[in-house]
DOMINU-39047 format. One record per residue (C-alpha): x, y, z. Coordinates in steps of 0.05 Angstrom, whole numbers, padded with zeros to 5 digits, always signed. Example, Ala and Ser with C-alpha at 12.3 -4.5 7.8 and 13.67 -1.06 7.14 Angstrom:
+00246-00090+00156/+00273-00021+00143/
***
This chain:
+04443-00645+00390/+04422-00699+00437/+04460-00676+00496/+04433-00605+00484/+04360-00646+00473/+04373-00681+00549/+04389-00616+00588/+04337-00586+00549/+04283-00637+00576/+04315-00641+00647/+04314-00563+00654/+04245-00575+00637/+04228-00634+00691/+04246-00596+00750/+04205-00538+00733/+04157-00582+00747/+04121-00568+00681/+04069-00611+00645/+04093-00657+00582/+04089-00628+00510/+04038-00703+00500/+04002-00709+00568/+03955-00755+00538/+03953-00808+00481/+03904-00757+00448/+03953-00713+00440/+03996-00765+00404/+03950-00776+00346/+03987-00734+00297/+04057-00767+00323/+04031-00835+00314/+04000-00822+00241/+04076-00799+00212/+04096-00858+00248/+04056-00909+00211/+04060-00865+00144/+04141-00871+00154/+04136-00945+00166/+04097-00959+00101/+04145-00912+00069/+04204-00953+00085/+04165-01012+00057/+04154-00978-00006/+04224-00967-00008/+04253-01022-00004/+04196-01056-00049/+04227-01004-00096/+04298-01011-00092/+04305-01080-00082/+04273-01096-00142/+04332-01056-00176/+04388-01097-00210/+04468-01085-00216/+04493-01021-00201/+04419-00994-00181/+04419-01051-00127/+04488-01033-00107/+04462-00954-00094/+04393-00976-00067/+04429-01014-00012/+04470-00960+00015/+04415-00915+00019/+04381-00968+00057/+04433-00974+00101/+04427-00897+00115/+04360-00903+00142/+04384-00945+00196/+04431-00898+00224/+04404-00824+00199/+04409-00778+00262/+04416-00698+00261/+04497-00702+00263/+04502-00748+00203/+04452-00715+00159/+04490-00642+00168/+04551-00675+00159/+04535-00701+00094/+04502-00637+00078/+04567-00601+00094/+04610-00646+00056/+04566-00628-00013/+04566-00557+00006/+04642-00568-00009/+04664-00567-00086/+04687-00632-00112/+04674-00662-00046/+04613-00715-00068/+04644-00779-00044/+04577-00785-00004/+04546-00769-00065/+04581-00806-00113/+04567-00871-00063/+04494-00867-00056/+04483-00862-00137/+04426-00901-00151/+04382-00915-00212/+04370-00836-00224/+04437-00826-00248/+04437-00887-00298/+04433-00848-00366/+04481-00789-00335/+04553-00797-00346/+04600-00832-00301/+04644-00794-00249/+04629-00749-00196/+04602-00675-00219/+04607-00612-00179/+04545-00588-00152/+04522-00530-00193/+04515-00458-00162/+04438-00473-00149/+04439-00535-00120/+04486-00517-00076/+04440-00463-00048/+04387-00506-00043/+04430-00548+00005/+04439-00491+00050/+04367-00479+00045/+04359-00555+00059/+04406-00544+00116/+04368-00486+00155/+04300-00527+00145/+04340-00585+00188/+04365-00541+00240/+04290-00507+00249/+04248-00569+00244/+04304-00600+00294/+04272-00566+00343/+04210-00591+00333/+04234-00659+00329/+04266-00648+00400/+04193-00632+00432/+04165-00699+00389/+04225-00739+00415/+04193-00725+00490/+04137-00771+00475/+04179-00823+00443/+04257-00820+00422/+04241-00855+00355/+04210-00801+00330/+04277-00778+00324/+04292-00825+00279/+04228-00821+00238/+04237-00754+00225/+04304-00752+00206/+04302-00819+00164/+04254-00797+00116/+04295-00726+00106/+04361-00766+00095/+04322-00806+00036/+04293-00742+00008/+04364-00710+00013/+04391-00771-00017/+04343-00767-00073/+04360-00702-00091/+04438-00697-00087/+04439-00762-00130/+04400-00717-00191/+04445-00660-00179/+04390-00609-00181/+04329-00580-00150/+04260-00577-00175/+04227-00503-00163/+04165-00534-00123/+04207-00570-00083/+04252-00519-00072/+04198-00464-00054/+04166-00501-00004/+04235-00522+00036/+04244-00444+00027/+04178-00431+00060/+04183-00478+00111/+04251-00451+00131/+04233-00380+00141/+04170-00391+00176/+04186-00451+00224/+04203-00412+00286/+04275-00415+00307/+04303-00471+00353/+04316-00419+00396/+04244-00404+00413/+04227-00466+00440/+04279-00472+00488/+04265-00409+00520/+04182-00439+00521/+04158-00476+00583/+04125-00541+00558/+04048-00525+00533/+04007-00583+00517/+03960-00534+00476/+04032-00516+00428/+04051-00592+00427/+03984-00609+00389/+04006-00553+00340/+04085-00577+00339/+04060-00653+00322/+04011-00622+00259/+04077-00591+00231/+04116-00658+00253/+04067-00701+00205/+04064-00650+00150/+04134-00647+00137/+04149-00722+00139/+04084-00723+00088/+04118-00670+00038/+04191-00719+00051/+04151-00777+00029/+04118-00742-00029/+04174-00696-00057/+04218-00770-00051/+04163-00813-00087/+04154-00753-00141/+04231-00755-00154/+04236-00825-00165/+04186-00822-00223/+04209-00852-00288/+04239-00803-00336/+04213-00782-00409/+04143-00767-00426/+04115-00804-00364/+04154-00757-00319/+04131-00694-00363/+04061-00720-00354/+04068-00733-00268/+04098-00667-00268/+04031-00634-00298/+03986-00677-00256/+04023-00668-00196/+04024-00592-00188/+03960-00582-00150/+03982-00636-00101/+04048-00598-00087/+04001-00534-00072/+03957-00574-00031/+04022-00592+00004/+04042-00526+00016/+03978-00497+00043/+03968-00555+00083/+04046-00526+00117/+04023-00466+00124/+03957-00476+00153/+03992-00517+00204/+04052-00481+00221/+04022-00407+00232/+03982-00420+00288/+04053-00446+00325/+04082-00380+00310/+04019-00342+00339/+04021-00392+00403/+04086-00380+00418/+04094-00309+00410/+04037-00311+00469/+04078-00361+00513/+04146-00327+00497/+04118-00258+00527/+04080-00297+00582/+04147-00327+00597/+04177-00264+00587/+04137-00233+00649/+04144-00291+00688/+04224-00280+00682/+04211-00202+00696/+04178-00220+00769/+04222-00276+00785/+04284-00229+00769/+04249-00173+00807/+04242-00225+00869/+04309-00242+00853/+04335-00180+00859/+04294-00156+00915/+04317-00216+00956/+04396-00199+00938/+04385-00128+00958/+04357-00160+01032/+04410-00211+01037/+04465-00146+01015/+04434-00098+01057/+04438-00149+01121/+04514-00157+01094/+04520-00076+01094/+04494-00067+01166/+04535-00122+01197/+04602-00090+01161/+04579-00022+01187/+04568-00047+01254/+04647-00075+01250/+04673-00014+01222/+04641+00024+01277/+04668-00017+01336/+04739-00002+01305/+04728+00071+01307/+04694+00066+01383/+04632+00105+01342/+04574+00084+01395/+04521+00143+01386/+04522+00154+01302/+04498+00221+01288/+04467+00231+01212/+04431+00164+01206/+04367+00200+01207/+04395+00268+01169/+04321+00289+01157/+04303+00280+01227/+04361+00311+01265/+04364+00366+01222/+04291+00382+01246/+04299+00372+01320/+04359+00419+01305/+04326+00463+01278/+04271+00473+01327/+04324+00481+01387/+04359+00536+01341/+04282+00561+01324/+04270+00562+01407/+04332+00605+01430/+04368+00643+01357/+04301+00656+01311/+04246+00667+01348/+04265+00738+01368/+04249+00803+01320/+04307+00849+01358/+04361+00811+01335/+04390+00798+01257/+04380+00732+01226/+04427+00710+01175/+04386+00670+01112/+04414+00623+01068/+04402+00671+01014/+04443+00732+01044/+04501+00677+01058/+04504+00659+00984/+04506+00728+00967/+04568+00732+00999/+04633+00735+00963/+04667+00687+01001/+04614+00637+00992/+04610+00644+00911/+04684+00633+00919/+04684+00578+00960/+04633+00543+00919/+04651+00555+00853/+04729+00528+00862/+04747+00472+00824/+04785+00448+00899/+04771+00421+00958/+04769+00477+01015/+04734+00496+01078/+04695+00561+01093/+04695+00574+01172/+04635+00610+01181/+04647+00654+01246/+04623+00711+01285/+04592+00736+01365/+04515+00734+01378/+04488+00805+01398/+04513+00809+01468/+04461+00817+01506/+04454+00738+01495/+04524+00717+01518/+04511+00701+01595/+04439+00666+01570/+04461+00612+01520/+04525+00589+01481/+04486+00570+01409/+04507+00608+01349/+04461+00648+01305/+04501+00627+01247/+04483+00555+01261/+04409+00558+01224/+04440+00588+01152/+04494+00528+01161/+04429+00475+01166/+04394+00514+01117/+04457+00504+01065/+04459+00424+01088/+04382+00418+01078/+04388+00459+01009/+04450+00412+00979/+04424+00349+01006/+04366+00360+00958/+04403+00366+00907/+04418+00300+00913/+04488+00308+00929/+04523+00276+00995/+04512+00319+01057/+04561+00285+01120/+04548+00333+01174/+04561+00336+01257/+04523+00381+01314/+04576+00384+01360/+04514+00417+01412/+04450+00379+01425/+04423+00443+01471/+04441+00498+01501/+04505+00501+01554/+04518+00427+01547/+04571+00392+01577/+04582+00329+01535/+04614+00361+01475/+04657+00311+01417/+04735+00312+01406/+04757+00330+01338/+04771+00246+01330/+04700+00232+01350/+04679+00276+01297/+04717+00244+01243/+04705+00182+01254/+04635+00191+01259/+04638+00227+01188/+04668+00161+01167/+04610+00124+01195/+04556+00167+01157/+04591+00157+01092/+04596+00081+01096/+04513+00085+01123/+04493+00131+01057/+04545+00100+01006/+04537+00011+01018/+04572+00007+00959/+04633+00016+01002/+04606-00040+01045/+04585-00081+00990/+04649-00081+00939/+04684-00138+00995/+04749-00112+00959/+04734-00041+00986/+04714-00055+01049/+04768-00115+01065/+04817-00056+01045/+04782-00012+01092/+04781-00059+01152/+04850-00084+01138/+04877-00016+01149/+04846-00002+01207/+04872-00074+01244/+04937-00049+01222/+04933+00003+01272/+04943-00014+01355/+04882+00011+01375/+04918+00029+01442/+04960+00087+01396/+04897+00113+01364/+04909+00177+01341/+04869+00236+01301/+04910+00227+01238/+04898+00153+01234/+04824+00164+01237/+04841+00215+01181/+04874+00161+01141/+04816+00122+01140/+04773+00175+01120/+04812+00185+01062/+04819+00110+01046/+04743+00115+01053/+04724+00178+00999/+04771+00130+00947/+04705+00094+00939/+04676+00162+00910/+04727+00181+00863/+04692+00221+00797/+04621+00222+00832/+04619+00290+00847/+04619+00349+00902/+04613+00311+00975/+04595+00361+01028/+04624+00362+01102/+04575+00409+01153/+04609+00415+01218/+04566+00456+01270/+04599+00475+01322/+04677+00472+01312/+04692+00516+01378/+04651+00457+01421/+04704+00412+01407/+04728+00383+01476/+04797+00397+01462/+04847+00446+01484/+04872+00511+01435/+04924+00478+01406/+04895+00407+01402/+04844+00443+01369/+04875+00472+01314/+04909+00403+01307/+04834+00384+01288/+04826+00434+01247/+04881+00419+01205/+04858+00348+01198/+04804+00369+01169/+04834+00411+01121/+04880+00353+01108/+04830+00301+01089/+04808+00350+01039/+04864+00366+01010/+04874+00293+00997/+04811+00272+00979/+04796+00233+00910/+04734+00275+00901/+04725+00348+00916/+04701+00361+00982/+04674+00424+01013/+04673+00437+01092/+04625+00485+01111/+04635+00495+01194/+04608+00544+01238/+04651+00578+01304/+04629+00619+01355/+04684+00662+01369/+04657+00678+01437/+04684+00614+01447/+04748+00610+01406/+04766+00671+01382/+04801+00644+01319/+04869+00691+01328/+04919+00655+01366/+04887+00594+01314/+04912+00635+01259/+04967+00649+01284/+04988+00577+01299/+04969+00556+01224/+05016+00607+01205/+05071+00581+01246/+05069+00518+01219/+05078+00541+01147/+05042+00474+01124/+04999+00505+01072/+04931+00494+01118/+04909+00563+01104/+04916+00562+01026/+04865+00514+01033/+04814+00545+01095/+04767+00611+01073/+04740+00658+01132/+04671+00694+01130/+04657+00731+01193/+04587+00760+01206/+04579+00789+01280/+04500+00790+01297/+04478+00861+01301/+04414+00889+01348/+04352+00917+01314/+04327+00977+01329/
***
């Protein structure tokens, strides 16, 4: 209890709060149960001492308790007459009370041993209080817990437990707020006012319960017992009066406290999420180096999306003789429903000619705007949307390589999921893989490993979405291409969550045969995995 008592009060120092008794004001109460406990102790051993024989014998052991009565020895000895037959305590401190009972140690009956729990909560509750008083002097301790060991005394030597008595240790025990409470209460100089009141009035009710039980016995205790009940009442109500308004005070402080702790969490966390985030960029920035990404598309999905968009809008849309394909006619498809509603991972190439009056004029795809719409349309749905425009405007010469694709893919994932970045198991496993590797041997299907290392992170979260728009800009030769291809189709197929690839080809460009026919050559299962929707664009009359 007094080591708890020290951190308590240290906790409390270097929050660089006020003291519980800031002034000697606030100490009147404390000092009044001090004096009251000293003349106590003088009546006491006016009393005792003036006992004979075996009442002597008793009266100086329970003298001797008040000398060394602290928290721990009082519950001990509590515990030990909770415990049938066990009254060697008991049987020790006898004193004059028990002189016309007969020799021998009793057990404790039913009752009385109830009332010793009771007995027990009231000294774990009003320990609390006796820890705040202790801050304005540390023998208050001792006060406090002196005059309960003689009351305690008192009663275990009778054996029983007087209803008044009884009811107002009940009352006191379920309405002294719990320890607890306190220590989670910044010192308040306006509560410690209220906290000494209760301190006085229960070492007052210890004196007078003790002096009342000490009465002779016979008619003279029959007749103190009639002319003392108003004076227990008074005792009670004076309780009451004074411990209510500590309940009421710190129900305000605990939710005051309460909000504090809410903003200083909130800062808390807000700061964490800073320190994390700056943790997150510098582990995407090192990732990146190791997969030579130096121009990230998809940081900004929102905003290349638009500018996008309004190239497609410039040279595909804005022109009434031609067919536009709308998201809505593309889910209408069969091959989309299909592709969509499959439990596995799979692609859907999305390929077909612009009206050819274009061709010489411009290499963009008219399918390109229903493949945006579809990324714009998932996105928010709050699902992950990774996604690569292989063609920043028309006839371009800088176009990607189906390894500069990937590993940009794995880039975006890392910048939209940090939890990758932030679990330092996931990403150490991440990085470590990719040191493994002699960057001078860099190859597409290592960049595919660590893709697939990567999506591990997003096992059971649901549908992640792969847009790739143009596949047939790739900078690669035929068959280098439909190595890329099948890289693709290989991370999904080995994915831990399901992953669809939605990717547009302009077969102006690659016509997709001699493609098909090298996936079929291979016999690697690619195709089982790939679906092909081809929409040529058509001339309005």
């Amino acid at each position: 209890m007094a080591e708890r008592r020290d951190k308590w009060n240290q906790v409390q120092e270097l929050a660089g709060q006020e003291g519980w008794f800031p002034t000697e004001e606030s100490k009147i109460d404390l000092e009044e149960a001090k004096k009251a406990h000293e003349e106590f102790r003088q009546w006491l051993k006016d009393s005792l001492l003036s006992r004979s024989g075996r009442d002597l014998e008793a009266a100086q052991k329970i003298l001797e308790g008040l000398n060394r009565s602290t928290y721990e020895t009082l519950d001990a000895s509590m515990t030990s007459y909770l415990t049938k037959n066990a009254l060697e305590t008991a049987g020790e401190a006898r004193n004059f009370l028990a002189a016309k009972r007969s020799t021998g140690v009793k057990t404790l009956s039913a009752g009385f041993q109830c009332a010793v729990r009771s007995f027990r909560d009231l000294l774990w509750s009003y320990s609390g209080i006796v820890d705040i008083a202790s801050t304005a002097d540390p023998m208050y301790v001792g006060v406090a817990y002196q005059s309960l060991s003689v009351l305690f005394s008192v009663l275990a030597s009778k054996g029983d437990l007087e209803d008044r008595i009884k009811d107002i240790i009940d009352d006191l025990k379920n309405h002294l707020p719990d320890l607890m409470i306190y220590e989670r209460i910044y010192r308040n100089a306006q509560l410690g006012r209220k906290i000494a009141a209760v301190y006085r009035g229960i070492l007052h009710f210890c004196i007078f319960a003790t002096k009342y039980c000490m009465a002779k016995h016979g008619y003279i205790r029959w007749l103190r017992v009639l002319s003392r009940k108003d004076d227990f009442q008074s005792v009670q109500r004076n309780l009451q009066r004074d411990i209510l308004p500590i309940k009421s005070q710190c129900e305000v402080l605990l939710s005051d406290t309460v909000d504090k702790l809410k903003q200083e969490l909130h800062d808390s966390a807000q700061k964490l999420d800073n320190l994390q985030a700056g943790t997150n960029d510098k582990r995407l920035v090192q990732i990146g180096n190791l997969l030579g990404v130096k121009h990230p598309q998809g940081v900004d999905t929102v905003k290349s999306m638009k500018e996008y968009r309004s190239l497609l809008q410039k040279y595909i849309v804005d022109d009434d003789k031609r067919e536009r394909l709308a998201l809505e006619v593309l889910q209408n498809t069969a091959e989309y429903r299909q592709w969509m509603n499959s439990q596995d991972s799979e692609m859907l190439i999305l390929c077909g000619r612009n009206e050819e009056s274009t061709w010489e004029i411009e290499d963009l795809s008219w399918l390109s705007p229903a493949a945006i719409d579809f990324a714009e349309h998932v996105q928010k749905q709050g699902t992950i949307v990774l996604h690569f425009l292989c063609q920043e405007k028309p006839l371009s010469s800088k176009t990607p390589s189906g390894q500069e694709v990937i590993s940009n893919m794995i880039y975006q994932l890392l910048n939209k999921e940090p939890g990758i970045l932030a679990d330092i198991k996931e990403f150490n496993a991440l990085q470590s893989q990719m040191k493994r590797r002699d960057m001078k041997k860099w190859d597409l299907s290592m960049t595919g490993d660590i893709m697939i290392k990567a999506l591990e992170y997003l096992r059971g979260k649901g549908t992640i979405y792969l847009v790739i728009d143009r596949m047939d800009q790739f900078n690669e030769e035929e068959s280098t291409r439909v190595d890329s291809l099948r890289e693709v189709v290989r991370i999904a197929r080995n994915s831990a969550c399901t992953l669809k690839i939605l990717t547009v080809v302009n077969t102006l460009f690659w016509p997709l045969e001699k493609a098909w026919r090298r996936l079929e050559a291979r016999r690697d299962g690619t195709l089982e995995y790939i679906r092909l929707l081809r929409r040529d664009q058509q001339r309005l009359e």
